[in-house]
N, C-alpha and C positions, 0 to 999 in steps of 0.2 A: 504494500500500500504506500503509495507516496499522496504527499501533504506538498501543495506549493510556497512556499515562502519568498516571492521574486526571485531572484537571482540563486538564494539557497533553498537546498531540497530534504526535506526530511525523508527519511526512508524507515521502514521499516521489517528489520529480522527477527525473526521467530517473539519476543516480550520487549525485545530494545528497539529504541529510538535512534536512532543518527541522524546525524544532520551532516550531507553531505554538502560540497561549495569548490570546485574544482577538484585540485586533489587529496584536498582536506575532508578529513572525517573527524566528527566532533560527535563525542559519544553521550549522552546524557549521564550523568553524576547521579545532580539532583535537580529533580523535578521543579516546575515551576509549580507544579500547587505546594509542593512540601517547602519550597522555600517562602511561599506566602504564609501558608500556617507559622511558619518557623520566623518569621519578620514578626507578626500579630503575638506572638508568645513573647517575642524580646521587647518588644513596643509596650507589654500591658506590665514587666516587670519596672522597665527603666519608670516609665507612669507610676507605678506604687512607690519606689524606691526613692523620687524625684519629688512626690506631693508635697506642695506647698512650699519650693525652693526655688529659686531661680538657675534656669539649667542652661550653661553654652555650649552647641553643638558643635565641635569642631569636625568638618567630613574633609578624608587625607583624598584629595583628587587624583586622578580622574577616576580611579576603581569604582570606589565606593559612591558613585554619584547614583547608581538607579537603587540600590541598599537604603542612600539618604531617603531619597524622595518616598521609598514604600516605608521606611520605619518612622519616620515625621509624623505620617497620616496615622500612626497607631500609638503614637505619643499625644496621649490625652491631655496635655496640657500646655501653656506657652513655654518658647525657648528662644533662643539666641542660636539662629547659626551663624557660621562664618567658616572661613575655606585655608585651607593648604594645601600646596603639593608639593610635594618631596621625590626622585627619582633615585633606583640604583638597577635600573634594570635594563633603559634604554631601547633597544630592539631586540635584546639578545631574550631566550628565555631563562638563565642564569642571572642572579643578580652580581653585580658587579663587584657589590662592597665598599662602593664608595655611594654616600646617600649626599645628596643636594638637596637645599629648600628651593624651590622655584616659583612657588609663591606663599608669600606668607600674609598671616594676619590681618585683618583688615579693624579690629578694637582689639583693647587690652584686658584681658582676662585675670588681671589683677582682683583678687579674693574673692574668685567666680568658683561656682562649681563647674566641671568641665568632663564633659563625655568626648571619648574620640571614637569617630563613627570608622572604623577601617573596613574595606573589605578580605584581605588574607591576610595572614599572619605565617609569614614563609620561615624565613632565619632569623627572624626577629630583631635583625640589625637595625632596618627600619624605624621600627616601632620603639627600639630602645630608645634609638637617635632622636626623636622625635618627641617620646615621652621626657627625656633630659631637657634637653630645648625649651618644651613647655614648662615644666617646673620651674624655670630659672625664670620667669617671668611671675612668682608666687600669684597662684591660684590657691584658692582655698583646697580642692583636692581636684585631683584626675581619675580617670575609670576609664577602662575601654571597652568596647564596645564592636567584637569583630564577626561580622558575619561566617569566615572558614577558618580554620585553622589545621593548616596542613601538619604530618607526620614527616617530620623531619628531624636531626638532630639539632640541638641548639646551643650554642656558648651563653646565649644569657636566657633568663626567665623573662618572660614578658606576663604579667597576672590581668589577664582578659576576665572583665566580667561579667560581661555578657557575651556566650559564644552560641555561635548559630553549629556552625556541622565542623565535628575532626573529619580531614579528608586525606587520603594516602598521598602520596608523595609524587602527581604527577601535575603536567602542565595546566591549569584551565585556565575555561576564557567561555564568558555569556554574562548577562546580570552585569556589565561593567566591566568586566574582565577581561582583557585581552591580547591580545599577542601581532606586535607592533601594530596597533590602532584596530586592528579588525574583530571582531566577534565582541565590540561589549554589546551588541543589539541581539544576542539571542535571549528568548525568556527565560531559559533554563542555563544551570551549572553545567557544563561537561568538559573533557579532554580530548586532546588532539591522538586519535587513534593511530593515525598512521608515524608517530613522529619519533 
């Protein structure tokens, strides 16, 4: 059975989905409905956890941009966004190692509460880097907030408070994610099958 999607084709073998597009094959992870359920479960704790605080959303660009917009909508009460983006990954699919801010801050989060909306959480270079950076600006406290959280080894702990899915240790790209600019427009999590 195939599914049109413009230019890309979903196909279907024996209970999987694919999502074919030249010679890429992008296999489904996770679902677009379970990653709805799973946004609406994280939206309704940060909502309890949050009540009656003033909460600034900081979302690490460009991944976690379609994550923002559906966990927003399940955060029941006012917040503060604003934006960064940080790079170590480039085109390659290995992170580099070296993290760069490329955009920063747009207020000062000076004795805010401070959620960071990340979409993966790879080797946690990143995130470390990122979480240092913010603290040295005193915010009242930090907390993150990562939709994946790949299996991988790590040199440092990163302590996510909110996590959506442990995922094995391979490339993905949908939901924001993607691999040199291409696939953050699929609904669903999946990996590049042939790669």
């Amino acid at each position: 059975m195939k599914e049109n999607m413009s230019q890309y084709e979903i196909i279907t073998e024996g209970k999987e989905k694919i999502l074919v597009y030249g010679r890429e094959r992008i296999k489904v992870l996770i679902t677009e409905s379970d990653l709805q359920d799973k946004v609406k479960e994280l939206g309704g704790r940060i909502t309890k956890d949050y009540a009656g605080r003033e909460l600034v959303i900081i979302a690490v660009l460009r991944g976690s941009f379609i994550f923002l917009a559906d966990i927003s909508r399940e955060i029941k009460m006012p917040v503060i966004f604003d934006f960064m983006a940080v790079s170590s990954y480039g085109d390659s699919k290995v992170s580099s190692g070296i993290v760069r801010i490329t955009k920063d801050l747009e207020f000062s989060i000076e004795g805010k509460e401070v959620l960071i909306i990340e979409d993966i959480v790879d080797s946690g270079r990143t995130l470390n880097y990122l979480v240092k950076n913010l603290q040295a600006r005193n915010p009242h406290s930090i907390e993150i907030c990562a939709l994946l959280d790949k299996d991988v080894p790590r040199k440092m702990e990163n302590k996510v408070k909110y996590k959506g899915f442990d995922i094995p240790n391979k490339f993905v790209v949908g939901y924001g994610l993607d691999f040199a600019e291409n696939f953050r427009n699929i609904p669903f999590i999946g990996y590049i099958e042939n790669e």
